[in-house]
C-alpha positions as protocol buffer text, in pm:
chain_id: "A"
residue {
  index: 1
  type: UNK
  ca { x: 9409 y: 10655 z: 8607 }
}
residue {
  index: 2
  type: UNK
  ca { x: 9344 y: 10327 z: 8806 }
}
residue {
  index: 3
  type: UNK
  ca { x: 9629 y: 10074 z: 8964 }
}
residue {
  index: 4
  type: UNK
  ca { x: 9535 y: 9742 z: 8960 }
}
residue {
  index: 5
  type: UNK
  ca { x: 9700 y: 9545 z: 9248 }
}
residue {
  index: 6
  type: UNK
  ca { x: 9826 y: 9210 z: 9145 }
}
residue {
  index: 7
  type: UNK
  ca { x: 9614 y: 8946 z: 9276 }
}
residue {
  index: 8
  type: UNK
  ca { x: 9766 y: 8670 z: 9506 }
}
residue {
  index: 9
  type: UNK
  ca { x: 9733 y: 8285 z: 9395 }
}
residue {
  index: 10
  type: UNK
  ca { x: 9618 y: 8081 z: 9613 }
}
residue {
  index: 11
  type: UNK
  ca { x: 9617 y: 7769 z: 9368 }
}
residue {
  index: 12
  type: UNK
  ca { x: 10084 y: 7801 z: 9300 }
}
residue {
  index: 13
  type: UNK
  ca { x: 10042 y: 7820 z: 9670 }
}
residue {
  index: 14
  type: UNK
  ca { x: 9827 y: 7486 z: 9706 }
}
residue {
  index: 15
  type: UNK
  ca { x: 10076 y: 7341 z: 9417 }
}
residue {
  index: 16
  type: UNK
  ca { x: 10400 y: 7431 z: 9578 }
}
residue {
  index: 17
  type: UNK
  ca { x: 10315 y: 7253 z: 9921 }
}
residue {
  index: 18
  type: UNK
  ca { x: 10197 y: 7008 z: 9811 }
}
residue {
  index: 19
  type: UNK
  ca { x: 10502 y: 6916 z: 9572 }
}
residue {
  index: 20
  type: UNK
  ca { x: 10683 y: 7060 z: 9866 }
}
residue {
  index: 21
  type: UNK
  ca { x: 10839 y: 7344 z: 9654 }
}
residue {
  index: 22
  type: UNK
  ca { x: 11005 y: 7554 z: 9905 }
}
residue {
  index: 23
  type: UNK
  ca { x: 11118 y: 7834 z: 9664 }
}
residue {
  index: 24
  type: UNK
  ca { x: 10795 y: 7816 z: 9523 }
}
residue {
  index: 25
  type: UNK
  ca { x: 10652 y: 7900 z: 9831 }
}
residue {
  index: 26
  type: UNK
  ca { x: 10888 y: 8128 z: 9950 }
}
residue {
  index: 27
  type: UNK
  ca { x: 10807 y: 8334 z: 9638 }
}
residue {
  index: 28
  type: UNK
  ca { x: 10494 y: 8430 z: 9729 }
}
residue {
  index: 29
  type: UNK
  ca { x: 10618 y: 8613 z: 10026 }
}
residue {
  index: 30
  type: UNK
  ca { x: 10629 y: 8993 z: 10034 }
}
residue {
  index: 31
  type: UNK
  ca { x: 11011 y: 9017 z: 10116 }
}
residue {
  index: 32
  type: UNK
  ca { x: 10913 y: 9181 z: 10493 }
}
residue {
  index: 33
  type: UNK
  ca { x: 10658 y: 8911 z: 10557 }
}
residue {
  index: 34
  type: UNK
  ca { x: 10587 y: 8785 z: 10899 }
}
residue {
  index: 35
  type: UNK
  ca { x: 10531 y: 8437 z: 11018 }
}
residue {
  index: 36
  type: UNK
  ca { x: 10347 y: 8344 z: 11320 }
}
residue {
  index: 37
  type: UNK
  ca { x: 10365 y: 8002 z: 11438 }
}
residue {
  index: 38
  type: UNK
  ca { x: 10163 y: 7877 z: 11759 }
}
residue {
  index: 39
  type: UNK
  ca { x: 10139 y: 7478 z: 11874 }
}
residue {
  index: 40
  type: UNK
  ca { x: 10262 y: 7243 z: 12185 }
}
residue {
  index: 41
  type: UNK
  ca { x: 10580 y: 7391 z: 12144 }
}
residue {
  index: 42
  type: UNK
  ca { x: 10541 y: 7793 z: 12079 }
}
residue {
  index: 43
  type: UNK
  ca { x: 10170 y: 7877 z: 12262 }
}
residue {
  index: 44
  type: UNK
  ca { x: 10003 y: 8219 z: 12214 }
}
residue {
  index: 45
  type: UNK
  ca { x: 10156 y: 8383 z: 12498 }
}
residue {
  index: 46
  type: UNK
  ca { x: 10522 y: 8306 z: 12305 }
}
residue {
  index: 47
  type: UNK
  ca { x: 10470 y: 8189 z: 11948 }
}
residue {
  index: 48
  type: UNK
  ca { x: 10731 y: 8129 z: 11687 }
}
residue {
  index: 49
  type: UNK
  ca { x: 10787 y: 8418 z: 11489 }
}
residue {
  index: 50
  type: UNK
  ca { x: 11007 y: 8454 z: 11161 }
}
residue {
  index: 51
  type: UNK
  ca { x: 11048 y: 8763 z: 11000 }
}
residue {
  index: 52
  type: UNK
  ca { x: 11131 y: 8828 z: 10620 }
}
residue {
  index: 53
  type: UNK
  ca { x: 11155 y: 8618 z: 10327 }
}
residue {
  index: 54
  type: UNK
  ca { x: 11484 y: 8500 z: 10361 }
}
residue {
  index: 55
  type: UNK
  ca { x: 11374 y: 8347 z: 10695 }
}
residue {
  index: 56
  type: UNK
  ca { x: 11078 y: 8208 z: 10615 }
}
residue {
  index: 57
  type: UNK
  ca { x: 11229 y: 8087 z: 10301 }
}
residue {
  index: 58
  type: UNK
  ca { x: 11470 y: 7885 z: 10516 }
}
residue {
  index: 59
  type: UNK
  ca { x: 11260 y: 7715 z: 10703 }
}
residue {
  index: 60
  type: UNK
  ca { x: 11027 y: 7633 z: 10422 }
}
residue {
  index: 61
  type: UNK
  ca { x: 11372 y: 7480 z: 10303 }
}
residue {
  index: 62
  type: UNK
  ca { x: 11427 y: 7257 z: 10567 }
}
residue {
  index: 63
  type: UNK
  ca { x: 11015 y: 7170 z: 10614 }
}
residue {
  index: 64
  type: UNK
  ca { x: 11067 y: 7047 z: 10244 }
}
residue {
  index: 65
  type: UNK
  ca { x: 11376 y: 6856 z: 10338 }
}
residue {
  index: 66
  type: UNK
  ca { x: 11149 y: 6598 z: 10543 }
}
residue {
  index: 67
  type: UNK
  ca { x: 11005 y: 6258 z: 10453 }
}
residue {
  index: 68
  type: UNK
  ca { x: 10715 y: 6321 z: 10449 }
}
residue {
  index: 69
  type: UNK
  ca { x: 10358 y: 6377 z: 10211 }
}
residue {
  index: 70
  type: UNK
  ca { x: 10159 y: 6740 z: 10199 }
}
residue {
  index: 71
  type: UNK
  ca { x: 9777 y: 6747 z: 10105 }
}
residue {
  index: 72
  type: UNK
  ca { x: 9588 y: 7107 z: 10091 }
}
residue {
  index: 73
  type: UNK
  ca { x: 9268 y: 7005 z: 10227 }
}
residue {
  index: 74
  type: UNK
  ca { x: 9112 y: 7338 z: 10241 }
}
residue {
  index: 75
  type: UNK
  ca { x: 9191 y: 7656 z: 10055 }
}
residue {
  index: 76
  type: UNK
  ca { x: 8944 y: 8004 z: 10057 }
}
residue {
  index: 77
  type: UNK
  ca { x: 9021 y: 8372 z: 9943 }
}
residue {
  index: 78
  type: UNK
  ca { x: 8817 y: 8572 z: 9982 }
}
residue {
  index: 79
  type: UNK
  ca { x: 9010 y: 9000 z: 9868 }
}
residue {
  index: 80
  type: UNK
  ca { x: 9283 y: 9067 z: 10086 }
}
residue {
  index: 81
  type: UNK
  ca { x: 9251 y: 8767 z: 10294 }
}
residue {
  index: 82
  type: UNK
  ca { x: 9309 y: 8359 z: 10257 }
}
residue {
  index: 83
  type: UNK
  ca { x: 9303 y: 8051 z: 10491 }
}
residue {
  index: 84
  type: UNK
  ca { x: 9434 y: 7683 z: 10413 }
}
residue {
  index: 85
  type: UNK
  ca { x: 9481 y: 7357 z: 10587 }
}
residue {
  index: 86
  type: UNK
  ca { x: 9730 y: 7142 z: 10526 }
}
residue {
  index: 87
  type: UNK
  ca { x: 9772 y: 6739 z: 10650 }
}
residue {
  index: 88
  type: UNK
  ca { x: 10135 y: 6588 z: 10658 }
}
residue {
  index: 89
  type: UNK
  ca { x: 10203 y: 6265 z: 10732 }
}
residue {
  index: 90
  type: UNK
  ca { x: 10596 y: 6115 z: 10797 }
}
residue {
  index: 91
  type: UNK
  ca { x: 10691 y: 5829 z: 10663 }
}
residue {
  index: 92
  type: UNK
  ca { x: 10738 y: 5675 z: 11021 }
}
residue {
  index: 93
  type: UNK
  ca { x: 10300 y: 5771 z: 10995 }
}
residue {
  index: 94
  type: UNK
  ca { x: 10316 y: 6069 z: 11252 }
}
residue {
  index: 95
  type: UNK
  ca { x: 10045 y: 6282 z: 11133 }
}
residue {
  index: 96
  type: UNK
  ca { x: 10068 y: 6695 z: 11105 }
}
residue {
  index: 97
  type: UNK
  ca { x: 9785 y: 6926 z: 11047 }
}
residue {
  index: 98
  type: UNK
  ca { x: 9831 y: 7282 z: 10974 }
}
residue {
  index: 99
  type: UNK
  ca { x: 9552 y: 7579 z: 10992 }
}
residue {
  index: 100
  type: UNK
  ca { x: 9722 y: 7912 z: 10862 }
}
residue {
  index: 101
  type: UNK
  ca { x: 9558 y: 8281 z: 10761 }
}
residue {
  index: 102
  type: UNK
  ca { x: 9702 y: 8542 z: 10525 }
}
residue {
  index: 103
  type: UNK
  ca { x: 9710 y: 8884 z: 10493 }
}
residue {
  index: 104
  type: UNK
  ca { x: 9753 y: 8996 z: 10158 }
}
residue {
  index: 105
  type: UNK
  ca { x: 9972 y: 9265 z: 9988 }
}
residue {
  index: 106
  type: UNK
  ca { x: 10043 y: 9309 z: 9635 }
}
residue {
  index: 107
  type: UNK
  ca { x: 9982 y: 8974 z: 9562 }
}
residue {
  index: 108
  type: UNK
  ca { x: 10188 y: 8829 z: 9795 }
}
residue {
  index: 109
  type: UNK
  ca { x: 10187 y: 8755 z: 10157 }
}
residue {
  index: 110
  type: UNK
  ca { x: 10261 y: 8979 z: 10413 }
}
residue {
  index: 111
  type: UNK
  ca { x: 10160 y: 8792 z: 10729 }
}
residue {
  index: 112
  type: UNK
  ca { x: 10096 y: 8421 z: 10851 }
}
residue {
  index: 113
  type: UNK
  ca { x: 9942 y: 8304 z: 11111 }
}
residue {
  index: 114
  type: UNK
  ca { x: 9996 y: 7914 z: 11140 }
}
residue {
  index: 115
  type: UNK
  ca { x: 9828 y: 7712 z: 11419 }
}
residue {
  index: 116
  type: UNK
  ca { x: 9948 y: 7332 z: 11399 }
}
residue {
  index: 117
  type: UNK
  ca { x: 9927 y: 7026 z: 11589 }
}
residue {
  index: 118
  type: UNK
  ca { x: 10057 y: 6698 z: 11541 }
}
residue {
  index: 119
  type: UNK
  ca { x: 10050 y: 6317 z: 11675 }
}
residue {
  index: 120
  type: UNK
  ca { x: 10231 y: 6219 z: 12009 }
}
């Protein structure tokens, strides 16, 4: 007898960010997923890390909550692994870009590593 594992998708993920879909997002997190964040703020030697769905759900929440636009410019998979960048720009025209890796587990993500910069 063979188990198929459930295949993760990359494309609701595109969809939800860039309709910035929090819950959508936050769905395709395995429920102990961890979240890595490094930028001018949280550098390697101390990055930002959130642990659990819940977590990362809220701050997916209050990401969403900004004014501001979400493009995927760059989306791979390639088995248990994925990669996507993201541009955001505010409305005020401060502009974000976001690199982030996945490990993937049963379809959904079970770690992040986001590395992010944005304008001064």
């Amino acid at each position: 007898m063979s188990v198929t594992t459930p295949a993760f998708d990359l494309a609701a993920l595109a969809r939800a960010i860039e309709a910035r879909d929090a819950a959508g997002q936050a769905a395709l997190y395995a429920p102990g997923a961890v979240l890595t964040t490094i930028d001018a703020t949280t550098g390697p030697s101390d990055p930002s890390v959130l642990r659990g769905r819940e977590a990362i759900g809220a701050m997916l929440d209050e990401v969403c909550s900004r004014d501001m636009t979400h493009e995927v410019r760059f989306q791979l998979q390639a088995g248990d692994r994925a990669a996507i960048a993201v541009g955001c720009r505010y409305a005020d025209g401060v502009r974000v870009h976001c690199m982030a890796t996945f490990a993937l587990r049963d379809g959904l993500i079970a770690e992040q590593t986001t590395v992010q910069a944005w304008d001064a």
